[in-house]
C-alpha positions in Angstrom: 0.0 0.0 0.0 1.5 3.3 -0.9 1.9 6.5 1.2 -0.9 8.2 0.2 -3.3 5.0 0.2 -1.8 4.5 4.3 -2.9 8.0 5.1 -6.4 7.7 3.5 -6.5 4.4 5.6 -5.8 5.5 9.1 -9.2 8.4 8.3 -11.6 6.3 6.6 -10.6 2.5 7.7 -8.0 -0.3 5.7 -11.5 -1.8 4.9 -12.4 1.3 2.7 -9.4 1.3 1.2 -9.5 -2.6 0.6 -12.5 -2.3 -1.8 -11.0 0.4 -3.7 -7.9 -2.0 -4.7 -10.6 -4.9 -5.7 -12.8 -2.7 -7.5 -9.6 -1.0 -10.0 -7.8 -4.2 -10.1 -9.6 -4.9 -13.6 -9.3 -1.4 -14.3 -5.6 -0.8 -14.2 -4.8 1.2 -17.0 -8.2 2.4 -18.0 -7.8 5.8 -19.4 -10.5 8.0 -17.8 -11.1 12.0 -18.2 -13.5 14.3 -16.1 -14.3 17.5 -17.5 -16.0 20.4 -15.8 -15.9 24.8 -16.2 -13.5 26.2 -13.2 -10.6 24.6 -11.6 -11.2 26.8 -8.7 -14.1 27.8 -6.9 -16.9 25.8 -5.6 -17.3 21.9 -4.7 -17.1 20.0 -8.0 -13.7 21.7 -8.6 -13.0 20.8 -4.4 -14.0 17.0 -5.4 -12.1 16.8 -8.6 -8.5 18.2 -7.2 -8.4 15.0 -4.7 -10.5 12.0 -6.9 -8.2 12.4 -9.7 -5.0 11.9 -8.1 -6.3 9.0 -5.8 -7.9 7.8 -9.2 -4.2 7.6 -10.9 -2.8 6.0 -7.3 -5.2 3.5 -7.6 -3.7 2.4 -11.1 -6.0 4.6 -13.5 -4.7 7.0 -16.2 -7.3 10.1 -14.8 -6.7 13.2 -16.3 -8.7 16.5 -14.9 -9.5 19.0 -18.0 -11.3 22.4 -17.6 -13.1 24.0 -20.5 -13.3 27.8 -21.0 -15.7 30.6 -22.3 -16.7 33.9 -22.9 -18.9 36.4 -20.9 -22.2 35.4 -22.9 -21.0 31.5 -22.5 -21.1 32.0 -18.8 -24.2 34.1 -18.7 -25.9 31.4 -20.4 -24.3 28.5 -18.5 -25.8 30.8 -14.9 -29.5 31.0 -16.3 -29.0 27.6 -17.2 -27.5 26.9 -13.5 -30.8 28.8 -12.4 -33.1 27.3 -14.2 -32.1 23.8 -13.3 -32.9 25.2 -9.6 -36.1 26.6 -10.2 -36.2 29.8 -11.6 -37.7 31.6 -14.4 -34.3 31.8 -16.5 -35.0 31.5 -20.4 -32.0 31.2 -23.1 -31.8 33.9 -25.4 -31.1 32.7 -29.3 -27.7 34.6 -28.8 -27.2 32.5 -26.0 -27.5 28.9 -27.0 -25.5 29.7 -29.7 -22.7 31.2 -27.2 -23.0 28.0 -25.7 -22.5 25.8 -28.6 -19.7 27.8 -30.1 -17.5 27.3 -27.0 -18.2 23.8 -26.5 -17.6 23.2 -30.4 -14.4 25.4 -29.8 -13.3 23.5 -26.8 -14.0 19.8 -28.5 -11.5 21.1 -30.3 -8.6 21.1 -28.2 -9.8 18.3 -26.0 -11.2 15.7 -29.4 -8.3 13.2 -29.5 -8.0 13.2 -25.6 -11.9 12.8 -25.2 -12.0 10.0 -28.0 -9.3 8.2 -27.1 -10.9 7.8 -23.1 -12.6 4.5 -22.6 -14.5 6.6 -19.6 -15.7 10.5 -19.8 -17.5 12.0 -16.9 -18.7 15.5 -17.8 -19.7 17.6 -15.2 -23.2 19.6 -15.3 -24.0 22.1 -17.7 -21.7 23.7 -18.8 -19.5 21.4 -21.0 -22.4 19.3 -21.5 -22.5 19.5 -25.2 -19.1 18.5 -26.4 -20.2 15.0 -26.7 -22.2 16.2 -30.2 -18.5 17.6 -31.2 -16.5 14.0 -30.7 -18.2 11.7 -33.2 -15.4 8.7 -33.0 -15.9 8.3 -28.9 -15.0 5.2 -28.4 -15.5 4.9 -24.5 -19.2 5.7 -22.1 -19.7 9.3 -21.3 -21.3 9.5 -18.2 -23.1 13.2 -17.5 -22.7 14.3 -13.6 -25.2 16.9 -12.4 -24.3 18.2 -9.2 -27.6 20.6 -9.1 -31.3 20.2 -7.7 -33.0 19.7 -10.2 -35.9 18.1 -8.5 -38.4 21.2 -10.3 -36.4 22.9 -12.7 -37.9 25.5 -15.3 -38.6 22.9 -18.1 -37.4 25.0 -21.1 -34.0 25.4 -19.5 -34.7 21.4 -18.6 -36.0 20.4 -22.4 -32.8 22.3 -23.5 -30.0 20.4 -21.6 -32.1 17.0 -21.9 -31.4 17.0 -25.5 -27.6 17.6 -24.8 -27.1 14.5 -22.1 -29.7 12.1 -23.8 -27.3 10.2 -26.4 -24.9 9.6 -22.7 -24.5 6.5 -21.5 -25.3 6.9 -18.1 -26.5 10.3 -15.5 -25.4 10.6 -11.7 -27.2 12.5 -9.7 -26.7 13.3 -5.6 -30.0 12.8 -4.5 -32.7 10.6 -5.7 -35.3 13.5 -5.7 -33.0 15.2 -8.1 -33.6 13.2 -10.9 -35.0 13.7 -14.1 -36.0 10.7 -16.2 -33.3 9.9 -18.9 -33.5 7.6 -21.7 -30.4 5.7 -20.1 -29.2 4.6 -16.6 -29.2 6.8 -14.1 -26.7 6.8 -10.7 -27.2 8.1 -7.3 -24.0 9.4 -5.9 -23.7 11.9 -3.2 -20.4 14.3 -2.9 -17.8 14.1 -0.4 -15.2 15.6 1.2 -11.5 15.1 1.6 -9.9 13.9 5.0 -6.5 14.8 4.0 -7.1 18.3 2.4 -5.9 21.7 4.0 -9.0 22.7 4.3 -10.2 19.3 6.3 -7.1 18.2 8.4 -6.2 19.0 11.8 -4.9 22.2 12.8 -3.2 23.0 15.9 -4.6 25.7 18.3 -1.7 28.3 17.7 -2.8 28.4 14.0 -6.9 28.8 14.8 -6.1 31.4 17.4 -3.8 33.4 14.8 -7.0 33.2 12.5 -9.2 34.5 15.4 -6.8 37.8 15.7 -6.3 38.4 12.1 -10.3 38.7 11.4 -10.6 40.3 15.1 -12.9 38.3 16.6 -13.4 38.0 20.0 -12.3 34.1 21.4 -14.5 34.7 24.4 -18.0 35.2 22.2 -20.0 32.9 20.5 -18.8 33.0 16.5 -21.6 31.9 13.6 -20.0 31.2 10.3 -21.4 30.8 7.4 -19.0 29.3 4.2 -20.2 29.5 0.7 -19.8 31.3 -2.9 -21.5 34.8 -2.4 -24.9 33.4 -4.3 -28.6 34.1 -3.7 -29.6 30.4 -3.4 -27.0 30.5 0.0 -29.3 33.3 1.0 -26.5 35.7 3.0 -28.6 38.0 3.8 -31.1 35.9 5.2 -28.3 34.5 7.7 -27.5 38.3 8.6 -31.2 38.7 9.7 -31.1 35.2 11.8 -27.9 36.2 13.7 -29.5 40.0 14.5 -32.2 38.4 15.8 -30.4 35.5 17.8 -28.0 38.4 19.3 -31.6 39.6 20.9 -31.1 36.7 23.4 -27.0 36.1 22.9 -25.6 39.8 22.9 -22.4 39.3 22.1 -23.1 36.6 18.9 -20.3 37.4 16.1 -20.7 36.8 12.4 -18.6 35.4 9.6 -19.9 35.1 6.7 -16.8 33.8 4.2 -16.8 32.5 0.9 -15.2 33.8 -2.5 -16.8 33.8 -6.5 -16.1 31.0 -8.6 -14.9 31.7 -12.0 -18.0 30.2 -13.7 -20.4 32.6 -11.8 -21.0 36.5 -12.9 -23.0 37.0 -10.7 -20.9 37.1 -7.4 -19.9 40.4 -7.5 -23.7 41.8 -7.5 -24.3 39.6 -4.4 -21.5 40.3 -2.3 -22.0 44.0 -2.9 -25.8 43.1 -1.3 -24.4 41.4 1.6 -21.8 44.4 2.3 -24.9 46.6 2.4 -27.0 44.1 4.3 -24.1 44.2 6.6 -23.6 47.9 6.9 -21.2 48.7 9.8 -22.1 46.7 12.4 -18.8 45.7 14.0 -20.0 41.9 15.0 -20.7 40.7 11.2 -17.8 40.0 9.1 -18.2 39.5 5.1 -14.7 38.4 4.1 -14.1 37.7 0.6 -11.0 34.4 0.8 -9.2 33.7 -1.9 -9.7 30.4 -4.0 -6.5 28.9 -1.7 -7.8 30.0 1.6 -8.2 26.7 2.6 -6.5 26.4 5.8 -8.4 29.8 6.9 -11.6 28.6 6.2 -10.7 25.2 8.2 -9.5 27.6 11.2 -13.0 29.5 10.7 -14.6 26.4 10.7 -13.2 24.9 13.7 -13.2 28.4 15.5 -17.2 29.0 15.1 -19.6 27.8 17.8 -21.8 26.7 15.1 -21.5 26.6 11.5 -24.8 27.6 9.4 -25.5 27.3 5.7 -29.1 28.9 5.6 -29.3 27.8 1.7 -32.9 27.9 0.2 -31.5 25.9 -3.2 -28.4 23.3 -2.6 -27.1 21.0 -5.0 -25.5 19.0 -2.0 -23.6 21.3 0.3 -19.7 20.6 1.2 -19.7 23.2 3.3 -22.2 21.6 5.2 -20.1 18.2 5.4 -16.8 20.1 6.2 -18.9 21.8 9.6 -19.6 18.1 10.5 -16.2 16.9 10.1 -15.1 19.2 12.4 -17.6 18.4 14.9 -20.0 21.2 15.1 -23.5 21.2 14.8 -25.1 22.6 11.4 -27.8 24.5 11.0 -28.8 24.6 7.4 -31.7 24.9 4.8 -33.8 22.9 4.8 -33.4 21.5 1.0 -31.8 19.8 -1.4 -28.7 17.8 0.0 -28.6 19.8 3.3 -31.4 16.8 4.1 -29.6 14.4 3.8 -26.7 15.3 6.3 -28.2 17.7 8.5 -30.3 14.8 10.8 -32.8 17.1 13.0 -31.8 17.4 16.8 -28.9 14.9 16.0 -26.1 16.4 13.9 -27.8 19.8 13.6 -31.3 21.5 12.9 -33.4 22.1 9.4 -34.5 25.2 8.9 -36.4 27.5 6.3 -36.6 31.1 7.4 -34.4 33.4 9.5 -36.9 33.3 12.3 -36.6 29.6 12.9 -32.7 29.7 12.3 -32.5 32.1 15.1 -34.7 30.0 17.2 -31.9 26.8 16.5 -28.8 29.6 17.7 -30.8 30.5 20.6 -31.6 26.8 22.0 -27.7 25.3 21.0 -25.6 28.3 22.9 -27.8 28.3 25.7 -27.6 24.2 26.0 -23.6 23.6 25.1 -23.8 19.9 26.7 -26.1 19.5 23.7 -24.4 21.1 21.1 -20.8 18.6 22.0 -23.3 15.7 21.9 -24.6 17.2 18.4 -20.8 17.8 17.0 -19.6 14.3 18.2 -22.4 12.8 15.7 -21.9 14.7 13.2 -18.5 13.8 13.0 -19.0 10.1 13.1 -21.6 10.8 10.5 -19.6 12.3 7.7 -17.1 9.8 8.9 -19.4 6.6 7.8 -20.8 8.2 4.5 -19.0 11.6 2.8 -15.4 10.6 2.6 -13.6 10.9 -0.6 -12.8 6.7 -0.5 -16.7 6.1 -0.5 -17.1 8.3 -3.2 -14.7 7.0 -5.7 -15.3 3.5 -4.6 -19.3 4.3 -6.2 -17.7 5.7 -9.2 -15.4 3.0 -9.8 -18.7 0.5 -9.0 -20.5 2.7 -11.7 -17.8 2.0 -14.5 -17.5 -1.9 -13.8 -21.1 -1.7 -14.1 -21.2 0.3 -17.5 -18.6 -1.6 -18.7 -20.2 -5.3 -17.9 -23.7 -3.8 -19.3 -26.6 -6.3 -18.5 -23.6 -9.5 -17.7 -25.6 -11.4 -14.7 -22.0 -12.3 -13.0 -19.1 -9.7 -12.6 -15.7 -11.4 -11.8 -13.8 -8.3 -10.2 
């Protein structure tokens, strides 16, 4: 077992890593590609950075490529982002014809890498429709949503449908995500990684160093909330919960930290909302990290008393997963993936308006027994079911089952 495979052992358990070796021992040398819109900023590019290179430990040839666009191609790519969530978001004529341009210019640069794979997982909208522009594929394309799309606005739907249909296979996080698809469909829900900056231990010295640089106060209760500065986190919704939680807690401080992916023009409009929402009350802080802040946000994370991601849309939430990992309670939205982690009264609390999220600060800093019961589950919880090794081992199972198509026996 190699270094890396040892570390991932003594987190997640020799057993986890075990079935990974059995599952890629028939698919050593297997030539595999994931393709996706911004190699930094938000989860999917999080994910990606630590699956490929366990992916090539393992024995596969996994290569990471990132597509690029224009202003219009990413102002198309957002409504469709929107739409798939919900809202009223119609493409423009000028827009779908953005979006084919830059997928037909990056097929490409990326044709003889994405023919030659025997495996191509293409990640959600964005670079949906290069398939159309690689006619001599020779391997399954697999199309990876990571977005609700449980009631999307079916225009935007009926759009990327007839991108992803010809696939041979969707993934999805959550069951009540999916949309029916003239091919097999996969539930797999995200995960984080152990052994990241951003997830690892950190020793005291470097969380207290945090605490001074952001001036906040070690001896008062500290909210945080993580996440791209996006409407669907709902920002401003968390700075109306924490004024009126500091009704009853006085001294209740704020973070709300998070940055704007590359893929997103819309950041800048909503960060410039929160700053205003914010004003200049002294116990809210909007920082705007960096894409490599990792090891601040972990000391944020591990600072706060409780870590809240008030979301009313979420795809799946790894912000939500990386509060539980550190053993604090989570108070998020009650939607989407948030569900399926945040377990009511035992790793955190649901909620769907500011008035309730306040209620849920209130009762966990006035019963702190509870709220160490709360974090110890939470840990254990992400433990048993968000690692990176569980996610890659349903990936792998996904390609030995693609591979073997409708075969009643598979010999791995």
């Amino acid at each position: 077992m190699s270094g890396l495979l040892e570390a991932y052992a003594a987190v997640a358990g020799k057993d986890a890593i075990s079935q990974l070796e059995q599952l890629t021992r028939p698919l050593k040398g297997m030539k595999v590609v994931h393709v996706n819109s911004t190699r930094v900023g938000g989860g999917v590019a999080e994910i990606l950075e630590k699956l490929v290179p366990l992916s090539n430990e393992l024995g596969m040839e996994t290569r990471w490529e990132v597509i690029s666009g224009n202003q219009e191609f990413y102002q198309c790519t957002k409504a469709m982002h929107n739409g798939l969530q919900g809202m009223t978001s119609p493409l423009s004529s000028a827009m779908m014809a953005a979006y084919q341009q830059t997928n037909e210019q990056n097929a490409e640069k990326l044709r003889p890498l994405l023919e030659e794979a025997e495996v191509v997982f293409i990640h959600d909208p964005q670079p949906a429709a290069l398939m159309r522009f690689c006619p001599n594929r020779r391997g399954r394309w697999v199309w990876r949503c990571h977005i609700d799309a449980s009631r999307p606005y079916r225009p935007v739907w009926r759009y990327i449908r007839q991108q992803v249909a010809d696939y041979d296979a969707s993934v999805f996080s959550l069951p009540d995500f999916a949309q029916a698809m003239p091919h097999p469909e996969y539930i797999i829900p995200p995960s984080i990684d152990p052994l990241s900056e951003k997830n690892i231990e950190l020793p005291e010295q470097e969380i207290a160093e945090v605490r001074r640089q952001f001036e906040l106060d070690p001896d008062r209760p500290l909210l945080l909330q993580v996440s791209r500065f996006d409407r669907f986190k709902d920002p401003v919704g968390v700075i109306e919960a924490h004024r009126l939680a500091r009704k009853f807690s006085p001294g209740l401080q704020l973070v709300l930290a998070g940055g704007t992916a590359d893929d997103d023009p819309e950041g800048e409009a909503v960060l410039q909302e929160v700053r205003a929402a914010a004003g200049d009350d002294p116990d809210i802080k909007v920082l705007l990290l960096p894409p490599d802040a990792h090891r601040t946000i972990n000391a944020l994370q591990r600072a706060a008393d409780i870590v809240i991601q008030k979301s009313t849309k979420e795809g799946f939430g790894l912000t939500v997963t990386e509060g539980l990992w550190k053993g604090k309670p989570v108070i998020g939205g009650d939607t989407g993936g948030i569900r399926l982690q945040v377990v009511n009264y035992h790793t955190g609390f649901l909620v769907s308006t500011p008035e309730g999220a306040a209620l849920r600060i209130r009762y966990l800093l006035h019963r702190r027994d509870r709220m160490a019961e709360m974090g110890a589950k939470a840990h254990q919880f992400v433990r048993e079911n968000f690692l990176l090794t569980r996610h890659l081992r349903e990936y792998l199972t996904l390609i030995v089952g693609l591979l073997h198509g409708a075969e009643y026996r598979i010999e791995l």
